[in-house]
N, C-alpha and C positions, 0 to 999 in steps of 0.2 A: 686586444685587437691586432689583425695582421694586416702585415705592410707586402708589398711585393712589387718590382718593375716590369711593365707590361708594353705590349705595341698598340697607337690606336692612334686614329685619327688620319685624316687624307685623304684629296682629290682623287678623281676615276677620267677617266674617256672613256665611252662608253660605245663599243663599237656593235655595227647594226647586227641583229639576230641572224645567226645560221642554221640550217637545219642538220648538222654535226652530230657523227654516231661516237659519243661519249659514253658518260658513267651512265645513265639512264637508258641506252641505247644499244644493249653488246651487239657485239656484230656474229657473235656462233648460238647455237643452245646446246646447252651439256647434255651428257647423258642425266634420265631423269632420276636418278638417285645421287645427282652432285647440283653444287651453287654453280654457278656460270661465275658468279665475283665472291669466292668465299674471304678475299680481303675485305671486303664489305665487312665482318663480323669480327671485331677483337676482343679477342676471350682475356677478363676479367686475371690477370695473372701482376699481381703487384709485385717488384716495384716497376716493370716494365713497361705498364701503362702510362708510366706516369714520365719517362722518357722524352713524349715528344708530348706536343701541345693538343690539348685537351679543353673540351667546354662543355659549362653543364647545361640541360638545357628543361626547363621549367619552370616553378614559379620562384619569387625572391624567398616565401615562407619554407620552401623546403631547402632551397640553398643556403639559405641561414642555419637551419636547424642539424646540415646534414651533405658534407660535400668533400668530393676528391682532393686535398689540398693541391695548389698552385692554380687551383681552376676559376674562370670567372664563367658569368652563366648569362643567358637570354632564354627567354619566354615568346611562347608561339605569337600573343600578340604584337611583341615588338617590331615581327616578320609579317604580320596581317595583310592578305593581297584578297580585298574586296570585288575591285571590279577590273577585268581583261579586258578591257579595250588596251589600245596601241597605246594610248596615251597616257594611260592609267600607269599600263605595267613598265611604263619606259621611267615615268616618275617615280614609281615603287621601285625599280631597280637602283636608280640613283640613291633614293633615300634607304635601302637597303643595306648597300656598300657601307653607306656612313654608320649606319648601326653598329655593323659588322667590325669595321676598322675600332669602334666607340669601346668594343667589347677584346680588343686584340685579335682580330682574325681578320688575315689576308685572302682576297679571293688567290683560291691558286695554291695555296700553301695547302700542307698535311694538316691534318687534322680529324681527332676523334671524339666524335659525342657520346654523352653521357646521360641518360637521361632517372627519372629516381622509379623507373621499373612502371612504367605508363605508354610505353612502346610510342613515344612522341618525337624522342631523336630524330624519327628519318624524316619532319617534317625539316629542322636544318637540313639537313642531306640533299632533301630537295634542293632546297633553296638557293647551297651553295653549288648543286650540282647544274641547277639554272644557269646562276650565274657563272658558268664555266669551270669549275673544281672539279677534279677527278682525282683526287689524290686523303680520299674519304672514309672512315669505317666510324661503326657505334659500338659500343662497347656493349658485347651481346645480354643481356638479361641487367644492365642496368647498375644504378646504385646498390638492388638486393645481391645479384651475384659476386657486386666487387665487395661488400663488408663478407659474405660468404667466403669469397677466396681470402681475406682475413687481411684487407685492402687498411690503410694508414686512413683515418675519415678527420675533419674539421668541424668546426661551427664557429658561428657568430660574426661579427660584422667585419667588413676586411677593407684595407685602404688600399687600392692599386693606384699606383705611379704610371701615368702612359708617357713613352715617347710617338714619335712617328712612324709611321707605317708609309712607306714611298709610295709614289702616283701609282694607278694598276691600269691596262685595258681591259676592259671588263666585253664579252663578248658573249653574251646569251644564248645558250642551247635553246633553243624555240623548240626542238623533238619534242622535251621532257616538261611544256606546260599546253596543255589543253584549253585555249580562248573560250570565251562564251559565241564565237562566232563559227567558230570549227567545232563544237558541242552540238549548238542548231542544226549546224551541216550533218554531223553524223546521226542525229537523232531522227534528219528528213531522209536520211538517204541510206539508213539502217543500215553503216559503212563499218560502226564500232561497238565492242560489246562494253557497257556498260556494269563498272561492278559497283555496286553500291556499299559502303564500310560502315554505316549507320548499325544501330542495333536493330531487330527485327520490329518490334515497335516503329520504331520512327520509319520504319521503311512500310510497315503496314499503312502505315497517315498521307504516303504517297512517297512519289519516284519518278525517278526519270523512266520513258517510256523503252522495258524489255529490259533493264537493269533486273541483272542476279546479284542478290543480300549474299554476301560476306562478309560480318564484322569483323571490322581491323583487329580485334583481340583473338580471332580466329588462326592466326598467323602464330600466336605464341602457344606455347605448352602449357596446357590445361586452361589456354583463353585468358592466362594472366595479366599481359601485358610485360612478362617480363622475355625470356629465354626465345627466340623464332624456333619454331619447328623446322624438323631435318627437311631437306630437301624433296625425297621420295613422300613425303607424308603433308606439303603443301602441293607439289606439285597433285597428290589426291583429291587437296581439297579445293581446288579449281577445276579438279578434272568433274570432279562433282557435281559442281555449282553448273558446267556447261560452259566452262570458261574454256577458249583453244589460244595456248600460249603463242604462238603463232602468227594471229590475228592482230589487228589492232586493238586495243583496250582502253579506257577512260574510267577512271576510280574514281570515286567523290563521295564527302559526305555531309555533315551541315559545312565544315569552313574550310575546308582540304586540310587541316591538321592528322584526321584520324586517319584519313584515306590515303596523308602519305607514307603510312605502314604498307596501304597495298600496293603502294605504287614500286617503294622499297624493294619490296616480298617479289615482288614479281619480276623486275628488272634484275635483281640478284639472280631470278630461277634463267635468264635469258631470255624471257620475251622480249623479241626485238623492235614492237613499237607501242608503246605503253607510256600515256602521257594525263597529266593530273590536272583533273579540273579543280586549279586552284579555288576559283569561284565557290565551287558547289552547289548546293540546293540553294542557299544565302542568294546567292545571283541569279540562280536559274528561275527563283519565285519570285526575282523585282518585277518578273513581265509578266502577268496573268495569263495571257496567251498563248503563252508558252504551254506544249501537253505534258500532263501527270497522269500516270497511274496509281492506283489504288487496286 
């Protein structure tokens, strides 16, 4: 069994939301054969990686079986933001943070995820990039690329030691989350293009109305979930879908997990207002009333 001392635990102030051009936000767009944040993307190059702090991110059966040493991990539901209202995501921010702290990671602090080649990292990315981090990448193609580059691996159960993690103001990017009230708004005033990350199945069974299907594994090479495609060759595949980087944008898919690949993918290429409906379909179907397509 391994032991190791780690950071965790600690109060926040939580200061009120701005609409701040951040990590989710560039403020240029690159030429379209470059990232606008190719930081965003840490190539797999041991022991380098392993330099600064690091988190894996998926479920506890693969971090047991199979994980970057010195790393501790969290899972998409640990981070689960069901319902956007004000009050909802003011208490999900709260109880976020403490997660977060629970696990060694300070808002604000470097940090690189990891995920086991399921392209679900950027849904932390989001998360932290909400709540105000800018100082973010994912380790590009995952746990496959880092045993590939011939990466140091672990297993089995591990005892972390936390100390404290000092008080933080935590001040939420509101650009980079898309409410179920500003969703309505754009769906009635056909203000934002809707990308949907679902597979084409579940996008066939219905949708938000005027959403173009782009599954979130559509982003990686050959659809894997591991490696992103080069820049000239996603910036295609939006050109494709009818997507104008440009515009404003809203990604979603069943829980905003898969859809913050596109959220990712796109912020990376420089679109400058591109915001994630964390909700997704999960929220968008509590209200019958709500319109679907088919």
């Amino acid at each position: 069994m391994h032991r190791r001392m780690f950071l965790a635990g600690s109060a926040l102030t939580i200061a009120k939301p701005v609409w701040a051009r951040a990590a989710g936000t560039p403020s240029a767009s690159p030429a379209s054969g470059a990232f606008a944040h190719p930081e965003w993307f840490f190539k797999p190059i041991p022991p380098a990686a392993v330099s600064g702090h690091m988190v894996m991110f998926g479920s506890r059966k693969e971090y047991l079986a199979q994980r970057i040493p010195t790393t501790d991990y969290l899972d998409w539901p640990d981070l689960d933001l069901k319902d956007s209202s004000a009050t909802s995501v003011e208490a999900w921010t709260t109880s976020t943070v403490a997660t977060l702290h629970d696990h060694g990671i300070a808002v604000g602090a470097p940090l690189t995820i990891c995920d086991w080649g399921t392209a679900y990292a950027p849904r932390l990315f989001w998360v932290l990039t909400y709540l105000g981090s800018n100082d973010l990448a994912i380790l590009n193609g995952g746990m496959p690329a880092w045993i590939a580059a011939g990466g140091d691996i672990e297993s089995g159960e591990i005892v972390i030691d936390y100390v404290q993690i000092k008080d933080a103001t935590v001040t939420p990017n509101a650009a980079v989350l898309a409410t179920i009230d500003a969703v309505q708004q754009a769906v009635t005033e056909q203000s934002a293009q809707f990308i949907d990350a679902r597979t084409a199945a579940e996008f066939a069974k219905g949708h938000l109305p005027g959403a173009a299907n782009v599954p979130f594994l559509a982003n990686t090479v050959d659809s894997s979930g591991g490696v992103w495609k080069t820049a000239a060759d996603l910036n295609s595949l939006y050109a494709d879908a009818g997507i104008d980087l440009s515009r404003p944008i809203i990604p979603y898919c069943s829980t905003g997990v898969r859809s913050a690949a596109t959220w990712f993918t796109l912020a990376a290429l420089g679109a400058p207002k591109v915001s994630l409906f964390s909700g997704s379909w999960r929220e968008w179907t509590t209200d019958p009333t709500r319109p679907v397509e088919t």
